[in-house]
C-alpha positions, 0 to 999 in steps of 0.5 A: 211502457209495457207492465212487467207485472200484466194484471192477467195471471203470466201465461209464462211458467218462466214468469211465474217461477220468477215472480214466486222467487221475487216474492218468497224472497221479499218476505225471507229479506223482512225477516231476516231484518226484523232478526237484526232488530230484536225485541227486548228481552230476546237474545241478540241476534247473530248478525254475522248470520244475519248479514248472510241472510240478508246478502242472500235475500237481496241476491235471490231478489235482484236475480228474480228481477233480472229474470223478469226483466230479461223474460217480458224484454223477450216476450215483447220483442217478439 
């Protein structure tokens, strides 16, 4: 099986985008978890904001790896 993530820097700029948002939205998904579980004596958190966040985060996740699935299938095929 072909890597998705080659170890040469993507010469696609589409590769690169999705790889960027894959991990920009990695790390917003830990923060947003560590939001949700507090250390003492912070205020609680609002977790109804958290949970957006959080959907969010997991959307702009999947979305990136779709694109990097959809991206490298293309390359590969051609």
């Amino acid at each position: 099986p072909t890597s998705v993530l080659p170890s040469q820097k993507p010469k696609s700029e589409l590769v690169r985008t999705s790889l960027r948002l894959l991990t920009s939205s990695a790390y917003r998904l830990q923060s947003e978890c560590r939001k949700a579980l507090p250390a003492e004596p912070s205020p609680a958190p609002d977790i109804q904001l958290v949970t957006q966040q959080v959907i969010q985060c997991a959307y702009d996740i999947a979305k990136a790896a779709k694109q990097l699935v959809t991206i490298t299938t293309k390359e590969n095929n051609n």
